[in-house]
VEXDREN-2710 file (C-alpha; in Angstrom, 1 decimal):
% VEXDREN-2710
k/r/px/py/pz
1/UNK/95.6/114.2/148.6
2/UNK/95.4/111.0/146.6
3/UNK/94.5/108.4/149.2
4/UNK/95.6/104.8/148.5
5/UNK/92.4/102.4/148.6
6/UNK/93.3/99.3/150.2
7/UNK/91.8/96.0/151.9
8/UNK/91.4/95.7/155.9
9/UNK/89.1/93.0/156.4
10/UNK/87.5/90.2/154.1
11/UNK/84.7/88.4/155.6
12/UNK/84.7/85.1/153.7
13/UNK/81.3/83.6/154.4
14/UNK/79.5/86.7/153.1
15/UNK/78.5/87.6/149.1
16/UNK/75.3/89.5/148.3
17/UNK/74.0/92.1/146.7
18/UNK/75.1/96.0/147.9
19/UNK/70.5/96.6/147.8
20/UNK/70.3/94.1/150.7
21/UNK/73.1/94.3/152.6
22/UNK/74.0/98.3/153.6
23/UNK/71.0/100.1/153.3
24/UNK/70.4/104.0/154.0
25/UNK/66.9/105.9/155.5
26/UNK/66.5/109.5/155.4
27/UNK/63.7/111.6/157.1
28/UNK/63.6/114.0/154.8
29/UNK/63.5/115.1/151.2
30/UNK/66.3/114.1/148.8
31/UNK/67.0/114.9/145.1
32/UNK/66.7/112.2/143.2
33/UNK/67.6/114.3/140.0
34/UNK/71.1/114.2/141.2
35/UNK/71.7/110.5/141.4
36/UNK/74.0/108.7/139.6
37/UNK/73.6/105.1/140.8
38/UNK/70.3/104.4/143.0
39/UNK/67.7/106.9/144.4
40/UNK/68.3/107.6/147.9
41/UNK/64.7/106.5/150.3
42/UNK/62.7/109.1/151.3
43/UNK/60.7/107.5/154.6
44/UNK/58.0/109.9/154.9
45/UNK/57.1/109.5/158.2
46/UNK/57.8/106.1/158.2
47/UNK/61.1/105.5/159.8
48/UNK/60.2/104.6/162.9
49/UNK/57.7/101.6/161.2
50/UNK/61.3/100.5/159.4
51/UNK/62.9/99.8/162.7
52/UNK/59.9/98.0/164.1
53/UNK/60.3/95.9/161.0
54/UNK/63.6/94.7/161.7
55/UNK/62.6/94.1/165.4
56/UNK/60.3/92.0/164.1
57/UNK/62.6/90.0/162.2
58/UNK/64.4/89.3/165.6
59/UNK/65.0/85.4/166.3
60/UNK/67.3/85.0/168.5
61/UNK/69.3/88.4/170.2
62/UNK/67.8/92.1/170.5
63/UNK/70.4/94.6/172.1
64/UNK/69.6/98.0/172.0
65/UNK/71.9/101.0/173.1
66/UNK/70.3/104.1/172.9
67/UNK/70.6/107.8/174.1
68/UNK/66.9/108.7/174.5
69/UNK/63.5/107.0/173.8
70/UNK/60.8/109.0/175.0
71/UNK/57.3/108.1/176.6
72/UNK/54.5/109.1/174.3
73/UNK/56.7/109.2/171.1
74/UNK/56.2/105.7/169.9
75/UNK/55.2/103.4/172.5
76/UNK/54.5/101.0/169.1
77/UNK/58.9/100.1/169.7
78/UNK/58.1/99.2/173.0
79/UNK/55.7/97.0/172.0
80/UNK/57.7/95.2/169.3
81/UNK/59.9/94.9/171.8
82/UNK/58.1/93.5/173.9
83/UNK/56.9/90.8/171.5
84/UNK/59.9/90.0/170.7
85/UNK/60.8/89.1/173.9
86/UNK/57.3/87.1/174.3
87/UNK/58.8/84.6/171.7
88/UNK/61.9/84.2/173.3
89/UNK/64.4/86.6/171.9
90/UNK/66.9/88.0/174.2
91/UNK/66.9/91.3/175.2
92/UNK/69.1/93.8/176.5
93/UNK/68.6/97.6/176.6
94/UNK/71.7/100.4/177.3
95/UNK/70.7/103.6/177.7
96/UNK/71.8/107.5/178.9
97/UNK/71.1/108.1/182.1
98/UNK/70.8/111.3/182.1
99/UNK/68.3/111.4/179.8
100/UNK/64.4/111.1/180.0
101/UNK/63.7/108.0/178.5
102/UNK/60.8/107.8/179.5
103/UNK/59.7/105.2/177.0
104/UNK/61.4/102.1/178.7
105/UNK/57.9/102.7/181.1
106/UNK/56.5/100.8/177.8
107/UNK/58.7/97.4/178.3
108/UNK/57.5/94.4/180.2
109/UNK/59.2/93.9/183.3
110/UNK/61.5/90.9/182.0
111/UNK/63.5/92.9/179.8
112/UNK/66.5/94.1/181.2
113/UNK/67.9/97.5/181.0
114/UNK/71.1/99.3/182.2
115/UNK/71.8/103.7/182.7
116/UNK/74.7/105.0/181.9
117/UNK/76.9/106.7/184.9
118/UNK/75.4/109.6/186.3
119/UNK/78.1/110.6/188.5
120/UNK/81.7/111.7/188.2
121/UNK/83.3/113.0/184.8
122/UNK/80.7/110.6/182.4
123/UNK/78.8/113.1/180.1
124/UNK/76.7/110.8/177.6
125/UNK/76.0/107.2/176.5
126/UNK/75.2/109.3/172.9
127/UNK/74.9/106.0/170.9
128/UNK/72.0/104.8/168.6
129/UNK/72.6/102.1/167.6
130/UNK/70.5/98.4/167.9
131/UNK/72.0/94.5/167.1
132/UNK/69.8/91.7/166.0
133/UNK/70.5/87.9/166.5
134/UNK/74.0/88.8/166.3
135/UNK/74.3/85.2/168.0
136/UNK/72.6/83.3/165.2
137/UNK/74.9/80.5/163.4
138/UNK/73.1/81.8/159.8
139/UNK/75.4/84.7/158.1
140/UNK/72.0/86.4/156.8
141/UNK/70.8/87.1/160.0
142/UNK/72.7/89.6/162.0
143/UNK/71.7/93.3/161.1
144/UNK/73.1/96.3/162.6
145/UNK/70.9/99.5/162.5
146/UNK/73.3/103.0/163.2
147/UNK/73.2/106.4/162.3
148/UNK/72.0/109.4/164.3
149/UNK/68.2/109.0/165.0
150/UNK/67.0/109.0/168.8
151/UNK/63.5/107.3/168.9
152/UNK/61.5/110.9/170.1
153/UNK/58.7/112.4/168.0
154/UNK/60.9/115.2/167.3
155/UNK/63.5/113.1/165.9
156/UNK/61.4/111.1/163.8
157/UNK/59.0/113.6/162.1
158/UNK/60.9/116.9/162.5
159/UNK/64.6/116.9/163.0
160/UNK/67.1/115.6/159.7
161/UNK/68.5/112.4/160.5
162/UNK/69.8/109.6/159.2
163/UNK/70.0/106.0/159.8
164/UNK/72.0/103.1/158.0
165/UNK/70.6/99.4/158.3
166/UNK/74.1/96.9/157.5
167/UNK/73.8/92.7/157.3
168/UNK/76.8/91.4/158.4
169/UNK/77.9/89.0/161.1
170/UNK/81.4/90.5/161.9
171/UNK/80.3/94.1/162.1
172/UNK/77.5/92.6/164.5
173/UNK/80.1/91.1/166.4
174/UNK/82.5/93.8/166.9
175/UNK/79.0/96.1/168.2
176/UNK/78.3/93.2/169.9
177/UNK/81.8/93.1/172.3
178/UNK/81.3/97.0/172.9
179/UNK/77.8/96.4/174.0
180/UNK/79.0/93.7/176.5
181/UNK/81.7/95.5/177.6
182/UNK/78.9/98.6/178.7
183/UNK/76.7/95.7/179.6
184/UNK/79.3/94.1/182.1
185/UNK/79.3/90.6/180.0
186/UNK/77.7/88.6/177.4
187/UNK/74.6/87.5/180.0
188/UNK/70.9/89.0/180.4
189/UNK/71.0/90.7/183.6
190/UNK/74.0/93.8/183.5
191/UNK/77.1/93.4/185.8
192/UNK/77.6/96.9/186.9
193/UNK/80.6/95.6/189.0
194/UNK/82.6/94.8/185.2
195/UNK/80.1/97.9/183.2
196/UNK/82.7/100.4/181.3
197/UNK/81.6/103.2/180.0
198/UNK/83.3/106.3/178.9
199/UNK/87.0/106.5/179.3
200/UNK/87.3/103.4/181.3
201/UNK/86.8/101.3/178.0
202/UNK/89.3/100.0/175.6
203/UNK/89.8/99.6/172.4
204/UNK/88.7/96.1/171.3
205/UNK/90.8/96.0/168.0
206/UNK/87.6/95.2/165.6
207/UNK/87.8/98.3/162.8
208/UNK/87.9/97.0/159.4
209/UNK/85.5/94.6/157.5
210/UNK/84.1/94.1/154.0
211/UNK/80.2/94.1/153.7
212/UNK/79.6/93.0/150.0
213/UNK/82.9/94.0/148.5
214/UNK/83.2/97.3/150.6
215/UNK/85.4/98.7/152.9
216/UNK/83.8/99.5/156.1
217/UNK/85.5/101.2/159.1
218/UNK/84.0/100.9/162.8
219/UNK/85.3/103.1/165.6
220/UNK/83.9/103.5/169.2
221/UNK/84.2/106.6/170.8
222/UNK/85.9/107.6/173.3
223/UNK/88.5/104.5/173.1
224/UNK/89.6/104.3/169.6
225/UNK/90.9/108.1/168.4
226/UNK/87.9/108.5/166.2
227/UNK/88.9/111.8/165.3
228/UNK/92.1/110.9/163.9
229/UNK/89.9/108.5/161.3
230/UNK/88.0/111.7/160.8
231/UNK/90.1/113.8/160.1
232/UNK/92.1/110.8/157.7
233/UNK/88.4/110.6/155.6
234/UNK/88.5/114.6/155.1
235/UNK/92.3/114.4/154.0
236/UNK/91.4/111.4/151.4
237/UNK/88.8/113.7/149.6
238/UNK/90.2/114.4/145.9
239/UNK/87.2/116.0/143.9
240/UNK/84.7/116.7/146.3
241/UNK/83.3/116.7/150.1
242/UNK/80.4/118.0/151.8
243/UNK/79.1/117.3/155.5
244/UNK/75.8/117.4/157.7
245/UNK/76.9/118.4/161.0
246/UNK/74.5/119.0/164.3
247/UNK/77.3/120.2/166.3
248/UNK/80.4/121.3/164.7
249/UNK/82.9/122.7/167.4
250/UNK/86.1/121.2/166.4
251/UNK/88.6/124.0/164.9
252/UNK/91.3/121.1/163.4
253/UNK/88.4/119.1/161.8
254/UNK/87.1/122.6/160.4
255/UNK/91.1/123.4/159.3
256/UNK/91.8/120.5/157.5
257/UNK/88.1/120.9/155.3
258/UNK/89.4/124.5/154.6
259/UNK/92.8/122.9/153.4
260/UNK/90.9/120.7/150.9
261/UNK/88.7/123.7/149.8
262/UNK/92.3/125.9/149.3
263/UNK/93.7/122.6/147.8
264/UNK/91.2/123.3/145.0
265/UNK/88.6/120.6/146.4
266/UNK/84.7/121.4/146.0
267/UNK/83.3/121.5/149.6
268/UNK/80.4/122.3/151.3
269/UNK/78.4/122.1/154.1
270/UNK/75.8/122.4/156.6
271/UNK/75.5/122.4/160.1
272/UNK/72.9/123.3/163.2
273/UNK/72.1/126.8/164.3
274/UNK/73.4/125.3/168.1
275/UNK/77.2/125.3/166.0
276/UNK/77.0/129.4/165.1
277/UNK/78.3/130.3/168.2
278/UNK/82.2/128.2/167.5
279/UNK/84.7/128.9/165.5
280/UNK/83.8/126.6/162.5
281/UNK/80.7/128.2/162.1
282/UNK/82.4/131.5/161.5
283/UNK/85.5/130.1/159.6
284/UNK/83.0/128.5/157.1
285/UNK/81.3/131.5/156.5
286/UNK/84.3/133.6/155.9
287/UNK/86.0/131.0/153.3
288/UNK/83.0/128.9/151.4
289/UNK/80.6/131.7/151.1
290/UNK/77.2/130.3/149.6
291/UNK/78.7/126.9/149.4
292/UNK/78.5/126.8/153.4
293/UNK/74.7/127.0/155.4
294/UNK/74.0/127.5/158.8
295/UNK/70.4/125.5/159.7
296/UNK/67.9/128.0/161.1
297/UNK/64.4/126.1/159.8
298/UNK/62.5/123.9/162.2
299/UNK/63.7/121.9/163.8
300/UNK/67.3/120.9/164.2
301/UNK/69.8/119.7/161.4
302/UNK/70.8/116.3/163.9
303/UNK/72.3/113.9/161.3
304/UNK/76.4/113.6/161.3
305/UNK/78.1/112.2/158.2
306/UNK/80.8/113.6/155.5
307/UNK/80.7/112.3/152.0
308/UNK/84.2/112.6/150.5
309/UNK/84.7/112.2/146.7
310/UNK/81.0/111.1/145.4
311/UNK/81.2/112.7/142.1
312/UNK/84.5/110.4/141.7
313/UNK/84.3/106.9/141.1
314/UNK/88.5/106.6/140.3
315/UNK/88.8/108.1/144.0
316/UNK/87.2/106.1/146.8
317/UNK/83.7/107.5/147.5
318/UNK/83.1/107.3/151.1
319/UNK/80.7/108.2/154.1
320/UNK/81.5/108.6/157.6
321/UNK/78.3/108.6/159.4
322/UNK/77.1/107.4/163.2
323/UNK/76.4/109.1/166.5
324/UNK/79.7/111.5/167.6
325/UNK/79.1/115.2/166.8
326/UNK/82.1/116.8/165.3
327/UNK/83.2/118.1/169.0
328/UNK/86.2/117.3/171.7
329/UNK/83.7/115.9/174.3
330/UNK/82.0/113.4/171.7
331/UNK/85.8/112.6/171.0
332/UNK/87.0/112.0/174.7
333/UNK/84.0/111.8/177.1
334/UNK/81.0/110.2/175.1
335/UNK/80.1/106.4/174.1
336/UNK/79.6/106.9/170.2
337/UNK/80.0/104.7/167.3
338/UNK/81.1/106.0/164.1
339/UNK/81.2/104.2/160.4
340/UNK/83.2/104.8/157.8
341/UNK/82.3/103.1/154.2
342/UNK/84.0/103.2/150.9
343/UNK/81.3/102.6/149.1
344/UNK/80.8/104.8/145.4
345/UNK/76.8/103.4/145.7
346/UNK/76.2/105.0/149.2
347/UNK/78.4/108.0/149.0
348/UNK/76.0/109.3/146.3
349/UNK/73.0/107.9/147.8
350/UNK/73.9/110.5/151.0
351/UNK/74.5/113.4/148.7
352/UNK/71.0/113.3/147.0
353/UNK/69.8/113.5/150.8
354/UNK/72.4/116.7/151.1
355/UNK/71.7/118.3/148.6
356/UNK/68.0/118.2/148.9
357/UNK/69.0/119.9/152.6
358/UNK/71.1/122.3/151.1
359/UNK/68.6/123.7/148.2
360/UNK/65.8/123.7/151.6
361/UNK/68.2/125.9/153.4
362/UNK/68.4/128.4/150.8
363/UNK/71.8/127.6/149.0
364/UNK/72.7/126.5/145.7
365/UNK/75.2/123.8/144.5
366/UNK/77.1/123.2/141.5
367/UNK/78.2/119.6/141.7
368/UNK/81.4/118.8/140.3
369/UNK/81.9/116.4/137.2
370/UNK/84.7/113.4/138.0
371/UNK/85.8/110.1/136.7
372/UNK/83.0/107.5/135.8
373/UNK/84.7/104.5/136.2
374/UNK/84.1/102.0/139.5
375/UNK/86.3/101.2/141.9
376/UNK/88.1/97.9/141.5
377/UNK/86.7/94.7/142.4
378/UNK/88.3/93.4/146.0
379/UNK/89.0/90.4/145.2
380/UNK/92.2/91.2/142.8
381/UNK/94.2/92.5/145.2
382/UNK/93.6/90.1/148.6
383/UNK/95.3/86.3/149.3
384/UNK/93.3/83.6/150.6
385/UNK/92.4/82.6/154.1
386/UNK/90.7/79.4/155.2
387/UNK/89.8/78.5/158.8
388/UNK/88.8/74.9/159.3
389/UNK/87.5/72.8/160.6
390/UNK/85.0/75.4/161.3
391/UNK/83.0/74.2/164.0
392/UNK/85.9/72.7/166.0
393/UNK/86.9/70.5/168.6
394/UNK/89.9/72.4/170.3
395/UNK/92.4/72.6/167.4
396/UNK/91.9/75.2/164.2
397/UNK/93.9/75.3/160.9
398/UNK/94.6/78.8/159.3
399/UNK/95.7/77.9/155.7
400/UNK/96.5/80.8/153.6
401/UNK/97.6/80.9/149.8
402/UNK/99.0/84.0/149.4
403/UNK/100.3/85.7/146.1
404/UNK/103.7/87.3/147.7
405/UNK/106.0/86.2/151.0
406/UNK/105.5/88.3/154.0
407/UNK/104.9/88.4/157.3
408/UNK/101.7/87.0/158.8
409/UNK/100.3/87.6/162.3
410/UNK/96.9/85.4/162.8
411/UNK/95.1/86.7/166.6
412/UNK/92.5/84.8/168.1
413/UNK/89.3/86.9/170.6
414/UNK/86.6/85.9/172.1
415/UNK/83.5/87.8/172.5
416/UNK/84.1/90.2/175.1
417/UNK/87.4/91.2/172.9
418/UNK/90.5/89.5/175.4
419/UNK/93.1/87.4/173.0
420/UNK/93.1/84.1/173.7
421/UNK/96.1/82.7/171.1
422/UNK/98.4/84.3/168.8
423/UNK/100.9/83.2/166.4
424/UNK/103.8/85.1/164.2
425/UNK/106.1/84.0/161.3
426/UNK/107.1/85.2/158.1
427/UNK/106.0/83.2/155.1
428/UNK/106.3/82.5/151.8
429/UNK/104.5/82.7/148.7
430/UNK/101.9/79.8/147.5
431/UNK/100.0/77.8/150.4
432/UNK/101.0/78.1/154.6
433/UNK/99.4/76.3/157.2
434/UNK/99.6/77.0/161.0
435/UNK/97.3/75.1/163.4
436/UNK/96.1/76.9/167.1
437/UNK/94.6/74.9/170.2
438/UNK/91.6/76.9/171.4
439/UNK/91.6/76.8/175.3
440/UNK/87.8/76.3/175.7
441/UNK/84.5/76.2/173.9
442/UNK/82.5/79.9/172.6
443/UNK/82.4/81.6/169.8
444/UNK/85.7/83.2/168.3
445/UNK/87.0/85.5/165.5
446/UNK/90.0/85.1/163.8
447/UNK/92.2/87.9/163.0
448/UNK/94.6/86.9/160.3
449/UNK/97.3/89.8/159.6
450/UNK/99.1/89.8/155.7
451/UNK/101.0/93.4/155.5
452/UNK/98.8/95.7/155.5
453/UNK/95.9/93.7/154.7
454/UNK/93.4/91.9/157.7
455/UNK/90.5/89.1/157.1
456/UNK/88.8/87.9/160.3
457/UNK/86.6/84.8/160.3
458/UNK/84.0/83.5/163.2
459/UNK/85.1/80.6/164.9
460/UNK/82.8/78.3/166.7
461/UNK/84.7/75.9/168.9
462/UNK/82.2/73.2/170.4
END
């Protein structure tokens, strides 16, 4: 199915390379001899020292929600944690409660930390995921570090993972309001009277941004249908799709992969030996063959991602990676986070990582050929949107120059995701103005609707 590639979000204040801000870490092998942009990173038992680099870089904001850190794994996190709450960063920890964890024992009795529910219907708080100085005024602070890594020995040195790094402010942001709304609020000490986990959360609205010219999708499980966007990123795929899957149980997601395959799209995949008991497993088996491996090695096969369309520039190359498992309960019961990015760069930097798992498994690949040419620079097909003035007093002026008339919806949050203003009106082509009085002072973003096409700005009212 030929999906149409379109703009969701344009964050203005941000233009650097694609090197330094989204950045991908793998714990195993990949195949360089497969890449066709930049060679993928190998961290040889290393990742773990990565993440305590960006710790260290912490200034200002450290929040951390993870599903398991375990005691004698790599008490060396702890202590950059620890440090970095020693020079005043502020720290928050969220993790499962459930689990072990058994490497908070390392952290310094100021830091605060928060369990998930134990009680009830909750399964898991399955997210990895950490934000840094998300609260700092400079753009080229905030990082975000995702992907499917928990900070165990196991995880590190033996298990396949992956993990992400992304700069962006926005994207910090929107993880930001999903860790506060967990947390209780934006303080230090959790607020378990005003905590939501699970299926008592909502969906706080913040899914599309562009990180350095690319698309990037953000989806919180289990508030925001992730598997419909899923399920959307397997129907896009044109040429060619594989996935790395620790726990594939879903029959639809499995269907609609077969209906790409039967649709004449190359697919393959991998996923755990814990999956070979459900219906995927066998349903994989019976219809890609060799193309299809069940992991049996050491280990466990634990990274989750699909890569849709990598051998085709003309397409739109994406990854879809994160926490959430392809399964109903990661769906409707867990806390995961799940990114989706359109990026030609990253999709092929995750397939050198796949296909070096696929040749360790024991199968062989023949990568389709597709068309060269890069995807189309964002900026032709978006309008302009200023905010100003930008800090502000009360009032804010949203001036927008668009290329055609439409309708134009601009929606004003604050951090913990509640609007706060709004404003509708259909306008015209060339240059529109519409000025909003902010109740009170915070930090905002600015949600500024053009058809089909979203930009959302911070907003700092004083």
């Amino acid at each position: 199915m030929k999906k149409i590639f379109f703009l969701a979000f344009l964050i203005t204040s941000i233009n650097a390379t694609a090197s330094n801000k989204i950045k991908a870490y793998f714990n195993h092998p990949v195949d360089t001899s497969v890449s066709t942009t930049i060679p993928a990173v190998y961290l040889n038992h290393c990742l773990h020292d990565t993440i305590i680099a960006y710790i260290n870089r912490a200034k200002y904001s450290l929040d951390i929600a993870l599903y398991n850190y375990s005691q004698g794994a790599y008490d060396t996190i702890a202590y950059a944690v620890n440090n970095a709450y020693s020079r005043g960063v502020n720290v928050r920890w969220i993790y499962d409660g459930s689990s072990s964890n058994s490497g908070l024992n390392y952290l310094v009795s100021g830091i605060h930390t928060l369990a998930s529910p134990t009680t009830g219907s909750y399964t898991l708080m399955h997210n990895k995921f950490v934000i840094i100085d998300a609260i700092s005024s400079d753009p080229l602070d905030p990082i975000v570090i995702s992907g499917s890594c928990n900070w165990t020995s196991q995880q590190f040195f033996t298990d396949y993972n992956n993990t992400i790094i992304l700069q962006d402010s926005a994207l910090s942001q929107a993880y930001t309001a999903e860790f506060n709304m967990m947390w209780g609020g934006s303080g230090l000490t959790p607020d378990t009277a005003l905590s939501k986990f699970g299926s008592h959360k909502t969906n706080l609205g913040m899914h599309n941004f562009i990180i350095d010219g690319k698309s990037v999708e953000l989806y919180f499980s289990p508030s925001d249908s992730t598997n419909s966007h899923i399920q959307a990123t397997i129907d896009s795929a044109n040429t060619d799709l594989y996935f790395g899957m620790y726990s594939f149980t879903d029959s639809t997601d499995a269907s609609l992969i077969l209906a790409r395959h039967a649709a004449g799209v190359y697919v393959s995949g991998i996923s755990d030996t814990t999956s070979a008991t459900y219906a995927p497993d066998s349903m994989f088996r019976s219809a890609l063959g060799s193309q299809y491996q069940c992991y049996t090695g050491t280990g466990l096969y634990h990274s989750k991602y699909l890569i849709v369309d990598q051998a085709n520039k003309c397409a739109d190359p994406t990854v879809l990676t994160g926490s959430h498992n392809w399964s109903a309960v990661a769906n409707t019961h867990n806390d995961e986070n799940t990114l989706i990015i359109h990026d030609d760069t990253l999709a092929n930097v995750y397939f050198q990582f796949f296909y070096a798992s696929f040749l360790a498994s024991g199968g062989t690949l023949t990568a389709p050929a597709g068309c060269t040419t890069h995807q189309a620079d964002i900026s032709d097909i978006t309008d302009d949107v200023k905010i100003y003035p930008n800090p502000t007093q009360r009032e804010v002026t949203v001036t927008l120059l668009l290329k055609s008339a439409g309708n134009v919806s601009v929606e004003v949050y604050d951090m913990i995701g509640q609007k706060t203003e709004a404003a509708n009106w259909s306008a015209e082509a060339g240059a529109n103005h519409k000025t909003l009085r902010i109740g009170k002072p915070g930090v905002y973003f600015v949600f500024t609707t053009i058809g089909n096409k979203v930009t959302t700005s911070k907003l700092l009212v004083e």
